[in-house]
N, C-alpha and C positions, 0 to 999 in steps of 0.2 A: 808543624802547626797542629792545635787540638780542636777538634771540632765533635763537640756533642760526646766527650769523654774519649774518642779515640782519636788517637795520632796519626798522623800520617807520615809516616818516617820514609820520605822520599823526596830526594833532590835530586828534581832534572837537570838543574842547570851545568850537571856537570856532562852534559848527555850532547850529542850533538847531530845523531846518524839514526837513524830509523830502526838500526838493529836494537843499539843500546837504548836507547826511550823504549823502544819494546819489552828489554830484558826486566827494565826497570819495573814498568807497569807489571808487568805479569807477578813481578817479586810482591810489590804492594798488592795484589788484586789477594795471592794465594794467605799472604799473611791476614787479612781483612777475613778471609774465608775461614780461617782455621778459628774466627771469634764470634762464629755464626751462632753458637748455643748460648753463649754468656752476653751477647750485646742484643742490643737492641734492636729492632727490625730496624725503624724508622732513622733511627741513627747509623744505622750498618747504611743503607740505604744511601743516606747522604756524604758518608765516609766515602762511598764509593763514586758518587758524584764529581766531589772535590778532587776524587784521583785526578778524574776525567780532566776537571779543569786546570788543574797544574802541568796536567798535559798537553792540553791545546794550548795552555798560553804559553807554555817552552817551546811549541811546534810555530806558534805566529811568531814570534820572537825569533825563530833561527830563520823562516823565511823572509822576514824585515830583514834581517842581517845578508843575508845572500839577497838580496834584489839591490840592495845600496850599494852593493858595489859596481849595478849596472843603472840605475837610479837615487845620485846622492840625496836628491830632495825630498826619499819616499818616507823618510820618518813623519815630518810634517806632514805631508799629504796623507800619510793614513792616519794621524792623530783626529781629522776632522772628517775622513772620506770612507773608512770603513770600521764597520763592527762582525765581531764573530761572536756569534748568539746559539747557544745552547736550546732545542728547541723538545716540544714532544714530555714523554717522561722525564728526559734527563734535563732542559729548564726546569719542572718542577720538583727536580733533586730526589728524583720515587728509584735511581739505578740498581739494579740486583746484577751482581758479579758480570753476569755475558746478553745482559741490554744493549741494545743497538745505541748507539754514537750517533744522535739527531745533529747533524750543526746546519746552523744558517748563516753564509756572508752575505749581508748587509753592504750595501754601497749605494756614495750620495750618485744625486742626478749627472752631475758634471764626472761620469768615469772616463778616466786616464786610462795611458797603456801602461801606465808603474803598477797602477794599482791592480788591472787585468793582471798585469804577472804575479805580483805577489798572491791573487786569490789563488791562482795554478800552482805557484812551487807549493802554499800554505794546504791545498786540499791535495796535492801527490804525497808531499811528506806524509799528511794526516791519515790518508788511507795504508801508506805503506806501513806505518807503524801501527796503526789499530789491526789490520788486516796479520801481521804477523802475531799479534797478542787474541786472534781469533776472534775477531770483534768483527760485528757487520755495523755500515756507518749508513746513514743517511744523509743528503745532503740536499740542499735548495743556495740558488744563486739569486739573491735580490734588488733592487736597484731600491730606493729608501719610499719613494712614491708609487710603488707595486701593491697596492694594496687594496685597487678595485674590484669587485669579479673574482676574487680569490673561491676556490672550491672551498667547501664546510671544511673537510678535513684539514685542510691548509690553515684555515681561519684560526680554528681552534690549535695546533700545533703551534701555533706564532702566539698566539695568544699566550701560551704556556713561556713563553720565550722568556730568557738571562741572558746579559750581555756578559761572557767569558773574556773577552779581548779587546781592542780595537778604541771606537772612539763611544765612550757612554751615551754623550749629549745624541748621540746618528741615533744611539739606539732608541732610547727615549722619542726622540720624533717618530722612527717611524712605530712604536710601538701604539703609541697617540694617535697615529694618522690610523692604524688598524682598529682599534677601536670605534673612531666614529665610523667606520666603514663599513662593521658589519650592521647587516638587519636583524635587527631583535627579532623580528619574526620568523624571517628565516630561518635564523643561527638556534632560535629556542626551539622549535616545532622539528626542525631538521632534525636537532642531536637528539631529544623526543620518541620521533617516528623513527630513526634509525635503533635505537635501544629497545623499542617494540617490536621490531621489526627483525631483530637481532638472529645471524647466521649461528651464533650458538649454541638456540635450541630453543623451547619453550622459554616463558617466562616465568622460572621457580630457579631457587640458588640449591636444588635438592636434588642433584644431580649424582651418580657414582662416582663419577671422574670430571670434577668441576674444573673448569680454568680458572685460575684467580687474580687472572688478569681481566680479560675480553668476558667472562661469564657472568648472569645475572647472581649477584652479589657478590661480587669481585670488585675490585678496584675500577674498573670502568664505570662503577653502578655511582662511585662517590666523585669520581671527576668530573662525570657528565652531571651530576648535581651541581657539583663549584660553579660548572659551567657556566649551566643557564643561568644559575643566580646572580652572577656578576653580569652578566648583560642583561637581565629582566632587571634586574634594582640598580645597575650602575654602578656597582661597587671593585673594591681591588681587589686581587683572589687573596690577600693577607687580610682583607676583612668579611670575607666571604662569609666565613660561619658567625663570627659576631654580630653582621648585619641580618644574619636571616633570625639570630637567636632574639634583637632587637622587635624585629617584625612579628614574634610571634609563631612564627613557624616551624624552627624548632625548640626543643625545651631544654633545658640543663643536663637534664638525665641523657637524655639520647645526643647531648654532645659530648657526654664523656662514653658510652657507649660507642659514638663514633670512633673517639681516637683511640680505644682498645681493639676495636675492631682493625681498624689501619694498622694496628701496633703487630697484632697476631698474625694479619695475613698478609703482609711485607715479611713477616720473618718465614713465614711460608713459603712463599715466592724466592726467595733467596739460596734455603735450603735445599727447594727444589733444583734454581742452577748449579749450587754448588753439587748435591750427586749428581744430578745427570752430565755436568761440565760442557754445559750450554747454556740458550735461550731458552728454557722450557718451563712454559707457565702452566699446563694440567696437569694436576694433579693424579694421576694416575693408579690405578690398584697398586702396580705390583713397585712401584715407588713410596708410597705409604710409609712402611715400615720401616726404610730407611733416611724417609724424612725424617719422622717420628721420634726415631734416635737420634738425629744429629742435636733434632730441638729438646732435647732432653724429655721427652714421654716417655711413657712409659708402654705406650702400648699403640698401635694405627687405629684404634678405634677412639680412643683419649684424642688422638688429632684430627679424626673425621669431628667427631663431637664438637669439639671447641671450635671447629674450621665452619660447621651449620652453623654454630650459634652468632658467630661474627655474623657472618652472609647473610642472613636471614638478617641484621643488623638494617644491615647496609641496604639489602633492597628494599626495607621497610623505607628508612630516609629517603632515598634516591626519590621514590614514586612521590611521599609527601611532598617534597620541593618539587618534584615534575608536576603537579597538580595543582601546585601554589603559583608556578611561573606558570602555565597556562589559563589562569584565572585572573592576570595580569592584561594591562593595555602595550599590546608587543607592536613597537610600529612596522610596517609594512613597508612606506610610502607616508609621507608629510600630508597628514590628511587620512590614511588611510591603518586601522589596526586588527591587530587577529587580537581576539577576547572569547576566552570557554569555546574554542572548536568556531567561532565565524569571525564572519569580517563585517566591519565596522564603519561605516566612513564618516568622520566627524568633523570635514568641511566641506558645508552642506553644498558649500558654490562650487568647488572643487569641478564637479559634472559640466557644467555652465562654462567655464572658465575654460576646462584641458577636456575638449573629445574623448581623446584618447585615452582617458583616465577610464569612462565609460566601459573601452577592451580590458584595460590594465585588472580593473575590478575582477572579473572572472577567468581574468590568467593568475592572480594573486590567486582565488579561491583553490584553483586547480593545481597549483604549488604546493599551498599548505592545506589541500584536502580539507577548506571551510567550507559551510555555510552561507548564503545570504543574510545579513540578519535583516530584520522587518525595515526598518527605519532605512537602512543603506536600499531594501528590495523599494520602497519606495520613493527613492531617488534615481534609482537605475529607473522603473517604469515611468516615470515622468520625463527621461530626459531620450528614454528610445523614440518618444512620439514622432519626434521630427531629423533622427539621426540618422547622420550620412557618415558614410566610411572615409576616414584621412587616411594617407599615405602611410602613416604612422601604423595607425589601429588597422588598418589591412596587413600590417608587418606582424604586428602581435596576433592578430585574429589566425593566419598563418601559423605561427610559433602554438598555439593553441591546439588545432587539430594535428601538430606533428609532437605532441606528448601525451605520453601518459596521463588519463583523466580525461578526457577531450569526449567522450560521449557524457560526460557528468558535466562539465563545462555547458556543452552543445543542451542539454536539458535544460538547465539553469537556465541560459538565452532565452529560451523558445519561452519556457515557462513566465518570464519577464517582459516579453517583446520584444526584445533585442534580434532574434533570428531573425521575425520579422521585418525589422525595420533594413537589415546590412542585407540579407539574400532575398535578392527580388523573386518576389510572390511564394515566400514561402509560407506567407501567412493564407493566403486561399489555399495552400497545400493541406493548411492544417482545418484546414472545416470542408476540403473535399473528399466524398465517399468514393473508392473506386469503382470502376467499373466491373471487376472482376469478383465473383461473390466469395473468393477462397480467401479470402482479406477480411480480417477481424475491427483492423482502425480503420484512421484517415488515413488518405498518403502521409502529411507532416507527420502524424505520428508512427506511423510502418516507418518512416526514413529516420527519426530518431532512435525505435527500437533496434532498426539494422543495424546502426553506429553502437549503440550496445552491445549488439550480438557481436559485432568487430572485435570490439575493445575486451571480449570475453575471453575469444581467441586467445589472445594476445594475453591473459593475466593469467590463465588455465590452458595453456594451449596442451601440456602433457609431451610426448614421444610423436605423435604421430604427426604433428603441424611446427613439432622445434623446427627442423631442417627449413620449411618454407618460410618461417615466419623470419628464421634468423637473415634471411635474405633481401628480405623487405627492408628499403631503403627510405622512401620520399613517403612515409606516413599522413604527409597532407595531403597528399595528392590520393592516396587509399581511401581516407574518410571524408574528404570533399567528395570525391565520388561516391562513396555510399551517403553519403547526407542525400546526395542530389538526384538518386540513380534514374525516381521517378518523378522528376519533378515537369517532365514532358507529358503528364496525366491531366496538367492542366488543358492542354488542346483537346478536346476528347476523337475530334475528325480525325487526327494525326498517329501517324507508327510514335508512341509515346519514347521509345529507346532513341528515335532519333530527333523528334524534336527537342527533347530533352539535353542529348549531346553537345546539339548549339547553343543553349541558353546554357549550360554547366560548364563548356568552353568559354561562353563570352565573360562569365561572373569570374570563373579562375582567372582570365587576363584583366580583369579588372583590380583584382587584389594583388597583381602584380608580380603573379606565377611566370617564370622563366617561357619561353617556347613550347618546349618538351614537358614540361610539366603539364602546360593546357594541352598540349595532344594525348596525353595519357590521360585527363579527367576526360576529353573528349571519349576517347576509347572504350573504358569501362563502361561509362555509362551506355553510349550506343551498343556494346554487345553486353548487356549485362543479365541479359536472359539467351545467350549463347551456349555457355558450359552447360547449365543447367536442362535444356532442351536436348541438348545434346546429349548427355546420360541420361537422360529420362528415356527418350523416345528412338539413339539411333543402338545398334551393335559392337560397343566395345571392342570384339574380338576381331573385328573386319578393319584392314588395311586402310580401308577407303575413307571409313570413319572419321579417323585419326587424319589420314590426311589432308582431308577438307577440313577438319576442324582448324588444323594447322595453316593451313591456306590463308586464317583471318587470325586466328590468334598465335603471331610469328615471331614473338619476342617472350624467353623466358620469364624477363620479370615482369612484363606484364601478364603470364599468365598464371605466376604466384599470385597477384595482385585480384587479379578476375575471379580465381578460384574462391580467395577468403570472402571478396563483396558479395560473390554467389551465395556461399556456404551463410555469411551473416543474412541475407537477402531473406532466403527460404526459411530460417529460422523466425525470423522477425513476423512470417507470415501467422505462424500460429503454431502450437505444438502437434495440432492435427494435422499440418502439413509438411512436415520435416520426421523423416525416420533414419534410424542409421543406415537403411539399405543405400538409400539417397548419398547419404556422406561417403558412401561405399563405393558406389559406382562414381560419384563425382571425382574421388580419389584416386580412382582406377583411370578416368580420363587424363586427371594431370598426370598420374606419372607418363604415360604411355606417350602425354603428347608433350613432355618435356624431356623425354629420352628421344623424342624423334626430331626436338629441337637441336639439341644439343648435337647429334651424329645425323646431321641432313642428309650426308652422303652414302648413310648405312643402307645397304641391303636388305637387311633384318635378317634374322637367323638361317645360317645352312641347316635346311631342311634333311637332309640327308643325313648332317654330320648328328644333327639333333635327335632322330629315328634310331640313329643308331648308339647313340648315346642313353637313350630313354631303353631300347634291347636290352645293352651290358646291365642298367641299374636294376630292372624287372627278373631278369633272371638272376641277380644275385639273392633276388628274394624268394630261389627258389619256386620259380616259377617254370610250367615248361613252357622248354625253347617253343617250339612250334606253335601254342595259341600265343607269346608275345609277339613272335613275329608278324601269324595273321590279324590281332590285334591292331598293332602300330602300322601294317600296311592298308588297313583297310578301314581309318581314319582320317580327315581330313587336319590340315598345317591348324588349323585354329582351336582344335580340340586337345592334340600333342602337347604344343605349345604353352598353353592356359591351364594342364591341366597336370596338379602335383604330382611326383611318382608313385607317393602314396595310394592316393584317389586311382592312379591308374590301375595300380596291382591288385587294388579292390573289386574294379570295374571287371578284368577279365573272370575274376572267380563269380561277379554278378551275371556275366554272360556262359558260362559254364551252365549256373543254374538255369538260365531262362530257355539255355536248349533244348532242357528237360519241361518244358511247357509251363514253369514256375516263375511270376515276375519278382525282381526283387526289388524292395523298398529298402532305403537307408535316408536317414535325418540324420543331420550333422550340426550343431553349433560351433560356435568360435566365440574362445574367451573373448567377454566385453560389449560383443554384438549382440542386440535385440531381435533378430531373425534365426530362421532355421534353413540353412543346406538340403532339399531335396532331393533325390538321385534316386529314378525310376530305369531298371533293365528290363526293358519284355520285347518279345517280338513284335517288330515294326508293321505296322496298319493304316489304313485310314482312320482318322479320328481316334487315334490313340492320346495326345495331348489332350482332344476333348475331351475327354475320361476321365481324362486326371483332374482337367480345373473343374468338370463337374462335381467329383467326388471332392474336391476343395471345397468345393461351393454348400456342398451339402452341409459340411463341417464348419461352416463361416472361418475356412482359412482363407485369408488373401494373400494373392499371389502379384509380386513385383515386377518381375522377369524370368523367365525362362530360353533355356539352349537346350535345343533338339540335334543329337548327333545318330547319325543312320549308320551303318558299319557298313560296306560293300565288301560283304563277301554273300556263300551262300544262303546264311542263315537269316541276315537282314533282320540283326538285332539294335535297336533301339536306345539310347540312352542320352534321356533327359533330365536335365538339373535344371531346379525351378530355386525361387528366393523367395520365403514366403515367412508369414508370420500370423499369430493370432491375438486378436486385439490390441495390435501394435506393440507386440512382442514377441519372444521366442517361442514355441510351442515347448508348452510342457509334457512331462513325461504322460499323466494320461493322455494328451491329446493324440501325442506319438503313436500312443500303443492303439490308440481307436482309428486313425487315418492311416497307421500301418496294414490293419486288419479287412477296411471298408474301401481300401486301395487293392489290395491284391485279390479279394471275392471280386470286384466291378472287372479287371484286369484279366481274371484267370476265366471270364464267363458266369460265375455264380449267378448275379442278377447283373441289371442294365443300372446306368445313371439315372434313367428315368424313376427306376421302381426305388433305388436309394435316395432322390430327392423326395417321393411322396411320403417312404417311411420317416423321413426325418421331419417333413412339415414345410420342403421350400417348394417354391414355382417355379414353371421354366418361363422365362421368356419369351415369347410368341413374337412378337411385333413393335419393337424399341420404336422409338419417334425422337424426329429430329440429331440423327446421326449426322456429321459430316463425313466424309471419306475422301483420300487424296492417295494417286497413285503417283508414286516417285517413278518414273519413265525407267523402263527397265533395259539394264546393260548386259552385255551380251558375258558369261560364265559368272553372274553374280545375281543374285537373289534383289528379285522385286520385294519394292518396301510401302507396304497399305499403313498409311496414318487415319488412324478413325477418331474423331472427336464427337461427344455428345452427353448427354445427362447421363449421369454414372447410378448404376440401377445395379442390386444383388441378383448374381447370375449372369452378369453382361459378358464375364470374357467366355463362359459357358457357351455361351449363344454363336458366340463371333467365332470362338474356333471351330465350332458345328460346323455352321455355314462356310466358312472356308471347306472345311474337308467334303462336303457337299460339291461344293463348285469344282473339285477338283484338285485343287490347292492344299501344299505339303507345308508345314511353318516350320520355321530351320529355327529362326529367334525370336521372343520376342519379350517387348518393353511393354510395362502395363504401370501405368501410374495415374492418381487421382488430386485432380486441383479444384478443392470446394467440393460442388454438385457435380464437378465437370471431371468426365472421364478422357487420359491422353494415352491411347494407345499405337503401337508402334508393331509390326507383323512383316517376318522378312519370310517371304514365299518365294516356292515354284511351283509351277501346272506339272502337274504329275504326268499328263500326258504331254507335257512339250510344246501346248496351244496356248498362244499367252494374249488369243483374242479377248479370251471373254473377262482381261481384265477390264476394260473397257465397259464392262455390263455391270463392273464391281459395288453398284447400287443395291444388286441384288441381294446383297446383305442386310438389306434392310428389308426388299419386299418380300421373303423368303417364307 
């Protein structure tokens, strides 16, 4: 046969075994190849199609033949009950030498076991023989009324779809039944936002190594035009370009443009299989040249040339028609359309009529990333007045917060009334001030903002939240509870965490959340200032920590879950009250207590084996034996343990100096973090910490946390690592070199804190007011824990570590953090003399 000037000079029919249809194809495929320079793209292209299809229909043809001898009646029955449909590129006849082999069997509703087998003998033959001819096939199994719900991908490959075999009329129906099926909306916005959105690269066709398939101005750039044209204007893809040239859309010019463009970069695509003797559509440097030659150039830059100037073609087109079909009325929903980026609804009764439609509106928006438009916002606000949740719309309201978009959704509501009207009292949420002054909104809107900060996570999450995030399962259940976290603010007499938990339980079983799903919205919400409290104010490094924390939060995924509604929680607060140290330490808690989940039964580290581990590393650096060993022996398990091998080898040459009467200071940053690393070596004293935060203090650095390690040996050297920062960031290098300097004079004796704060211009604190103070009952070989709350005043922790060292009291850890006005401090102590009465007097910190 000839088709478009070239022959196909091959006869299957004389073929009957998988080897020989192989030998065949492969003889036709290389003769086609060897006419890559003198033919035509687009005709090589379809030359190569038709191989295909001479092929499949010899391959259906010998499986009818082998099935009738175990089913005589299968001729008949597959005249009406099955079609083998060419699907993808190769329906639209675009095949270059080693393109995948798309096929679809089609089969009516009433399938037979005749016809089951012939699809089995017809697709084993088919892969055996394409597979030996180095082909990769693709395949879909269909029933003729499958055409609901179909994935975009799917939609648009069937869409492309040629009946090669079987029975036309099957195909024709179902090809009909897929058409009405897709949503214009969908199907145009989808292919759209996916070619915007496109894996790649930028969107320019100007690339060094373009693919000229999948790449912006590639052939994907001119199908996905056909595409939405045909379903935005209703047309056949054989009158695709006449109807849009009709319309106005395109012009004469840039339709013959078009098909020189197609003409060159089909022959491109071709040349490129044929050298590389595959699938390969990039265009590559060091391929170039040898394309260049096949297609007769004269040189790789004569083909890069001619190769931009197509592409640059094509993506110009592609956009015009993507910006024509989205300025179009694309239906959604009977009643409801996307027009220029929003949504539309143009049966005004629609609302009135279907509830449910009410939810449907902003799961539509949140699909196709629309808009409100005014007229449909003022349909929505007239019909929330009096709207109650159906069984239905609690399914979609559901399906809402477990997608992507669901804080841009959840906005939309609130902004409408809709929130209002579905989650009881969330409209007094949104006009109550909290009680807490560190809160910039109202509750309603701190709990919208949280659901943003969530959904941030999630679209930026980066390296350090992949692993947790990719865990997270039940996302409705995540942002239900951050919607709700505080909505137990409205009781003001009440522990808001737990009244809240009942009302955010009873609305989740009301929308028709599973058991466990309402125990988990239960959950969060009741501990959802847990983690946070907990990094803020206890010791990290302590056993005990960790284990009570674990005590209440004992299920790993709920403590992925807790951690992100914390981390969006705090952020939502206000940027004055979220710093990375905070993400730091909150980070430090999950892992710690999702390692302790996981190995319930661990021990934790042999200390021993560890000491001695940490020896071997320290002396390979050249270190001597004898101060590592009194080093690592004359530290305690939580300093070892916590503390790099690096930092260690450092620490002993800082204790070296300090022997010599010299303290030493080190600042440390870490790429990405907004804080500075402190690590102070001097011999250990009373009110040596005080020193430090004073001289902090002087400098208006603030300090987050601090660990205070003592050596037991006889030198009784000191070393403290604080977390600190200046103006909620890292210290800069002057700052370094002036708190390096104004650190070791106050340390070495030069002058007092006192005479450094007057030279600088601050005050000391005399007499704070309205302090709270809590002592955590102290256990017998662990460190008493003083909680101080009060108005957070410059120079406070100054003061507090005074008066501790004062009283007698050594601080080993401690947590210093600030909510609003309100200071939360956190102070792991022991009575230096071993009397741990006058904790009990621990007022005196204030009357002092």
């Amino acid at each position: 046969m000839a088709k478009n000037g070239l022959e196909i000079q091959c006869d299957f029919s004389c073929a009957s075994v998988s080897a020989e249809l192989s030998r065949l194809m492969c003889e036709q495929r290389n003769r086609l190849a060897a006419l890559t320079c003198e033919s035509g793209g687009i005709a090589l292209a379809e030359a190569y199609s038709d191989l295909n299809d001479a092929l499949v229909s010899r391959i259906f043809e010998l499986s009818l033949a082998e099935c009738e001898r175990d089913c005589p009646d299968i001729q008949r029955k597959a005249a009406t009950s099955i079609a083998v449909a060419a699907v993808g590129g190769y329906g639209r006849r675009e095949m270059s030498p080693f393109s995948d082999v798309d096929i679809a069997f089609l089969v009516d509703t009433d399938l037979g076991e005749d016809i089951d087998l012939l699809v089995k003998r017809a697709f084993r033959l088919l892969m055996d023989t394409l597979g030996r001819a180095g082909l990769t096939v693709g395949y879909s199994y269909r029933r003729v009324d499958d055409v609901d719900n179909l994935e975009l991908e799917t939609q648009t490959a069937l869409l492309d779809a040629r009946c090669v075999a079987g029975s036309k009329a099957l195909f024709d129906v179902f090809h009909a039944a897929l058409r009405n099926a897709i949503s214009p909306a969908a199907f145009v916005i989808g292919h759209i936002g996916e070619r915007s959105g496109s894996t790649t690269g930028p969107d320019t066709p100007f690339v060094v190594e373009p693919n000229v398939k999948e790449g912006h101005g590639g052939l994907r750039d001119l199908h996905t035009a056909r595409w939405v044209a045909q379903i935005t204007f209703g047309v056949s893809a054989s009158a695709v370009w006449s109807g849009l040239r009709g319309r106005g859309i395109v012009l004469d010019e840039e339709l013959e443009n078009i098909r020189s463009a197609l003409e060159f970069i089909t022959r491109v695509r071709n040349a490129l299989h044929v050298v590389t003797g595959r699938g390969q559509d990039t265009l590559t440097v060091e391929r170039q040249e040898e394309v260049a030659r096949l297609l007769g150039l004269s040189s790789e830059r004569d083909l890069v040339s001619a190769y931009y100037l197509a592409a640059h073609r094509i993506w110009r087109i592609y956009h015009k028609i993507a910006d024509a079909c989205i300025q179009e009325d694309l239906q959604i929903e009977p009643g409801m359309v996307a027009k220029a980026g929003r949504l539309r609804i143009q049966d005004t009764g629609l609302l009135k009529r279907d509830p449910s439609a009410l939810i449907r509106a902003f799961e539509h928006a949140q699909s196709f990333a629309l808009k409100i438009d005014g007229q449909a916002a003022d349909l929505i606000v007239a019909a929330a007045a009096d709207y109650k949740l159906t069984p239905e719309a609690s399914h979609r309201f559901l399906d809402i917060l477990g997608r992507r978009g669901a804080a841009a959704a959840l906005r939309s509501m609130a902004e409408l009334g809709v929130l209002q009207s579905i989650v009881p009292h969330f409209g007094e949420a949104m006009y109550l001030i909290p009680g807490d002054a560190a809160h910039h909104y109202t509750v309603g809107e701190h709990s919208l903002r949280a659901v943003e900060q969530l959904e941030a996570l999630f679209a930026d999450s980066g390296d350090q939240f992949s692993d947790i995030l990719s865990r997270v399962q039940q996302f409705e259940v995540l942002f239900l509870a951050t919607l709700l976290h505080d909505i137990g603010k409205l009781e003001s007499r009440r522990d808001h965490a737990k009244s809240g938990a009942f009302r955010a339980m009873k609305f989740a079983a009301r929308l028709g959340m599973p058991p466990d799903a309402c125990a988990k919205v239960e959950f969060l919400v009741r501990y959802h200032l847990k983690m946070a409290e907990t990094a803020r104010l206890r010791d990290l490094n302590q056993k005990r920590t960790i284990r009570e924390f674990t005590k209440v939060v004992a299920n790993p995924q709920i403590l992925d879950m807790l951690l992100l509604l914390t981390i969006a929680d705090q952020r939502a607060v206000g940027a004055r009250h979220w710093s990375q140290i905070q993400q730091r330490f909150l980070m430090e808690l999950h892992e710690r207590a999702f390692a302790a989940l996981r190995s319930p039964n661990s021990t934790g580290a042999d200390l021993d084996r560890h000491r001695d581990r940490v020896r071997r590393e320290l002396c390979l650096a050249n270190l001597p034996g004898p101060e590592v060993d009194e080093h690592v022996a004359s530290l305690p398990a939580s300093y070892l343990l916590n503390t790099p091998p690096e930092d260690l080898a450092a620490h002993i040459n800082y204790v070296r100096t300090a022997r010599s009467g010299t303290p030493s200071v080190e600042m440390k940053d870490s790429r990405g973090e907004e804080f500075t690393q402190l690590t102070v070596v001097a011999h250990d004293r009373p009110g040596l910490l005080s020193d430090i935060a004073g001289v902090l203090h002087a400098l208006g650095v603030n300090i987050h946390a601090a660990q205070v390690f003592t050596r037991l040996s006889f030198d009784e050297i000191a070393i403290d690592i604080l977390y600190v920062d200046f103006e909620g960031r890292r210290l800069t290098e002057i700052k370094k070199w002036q708190l390096d300097g104004e650190l070791t004079k106050v340390l070495s004796g030069e002058f007092t804190v006192k005479e450094l704060l007057k030279r600088m211009g601050k005050q000391q604190i005399e007499r704070p007011e309205k302090l709270g103070v809590r002592v955590i009952e102290h256990l017998p070989d662990q460190d008493t824990v003083i909680e101080i709350r009060g108005e957070d005043r410059p120079g406070l922790l100054f003061y507090l570590t005074r008066r501790m060292s004062k009283l007698g009291l050594d601080i080993h850890s401690a947590r210093v953090s600030t909510w609003g006005h309100e200071v939360r401090d956190a102070f792991y102590v022991t009575a230096r003399d071993g009397d741990y009465s006058r904790l009990s007097d621990i007022g005196e910190l204030v009357s002092l």
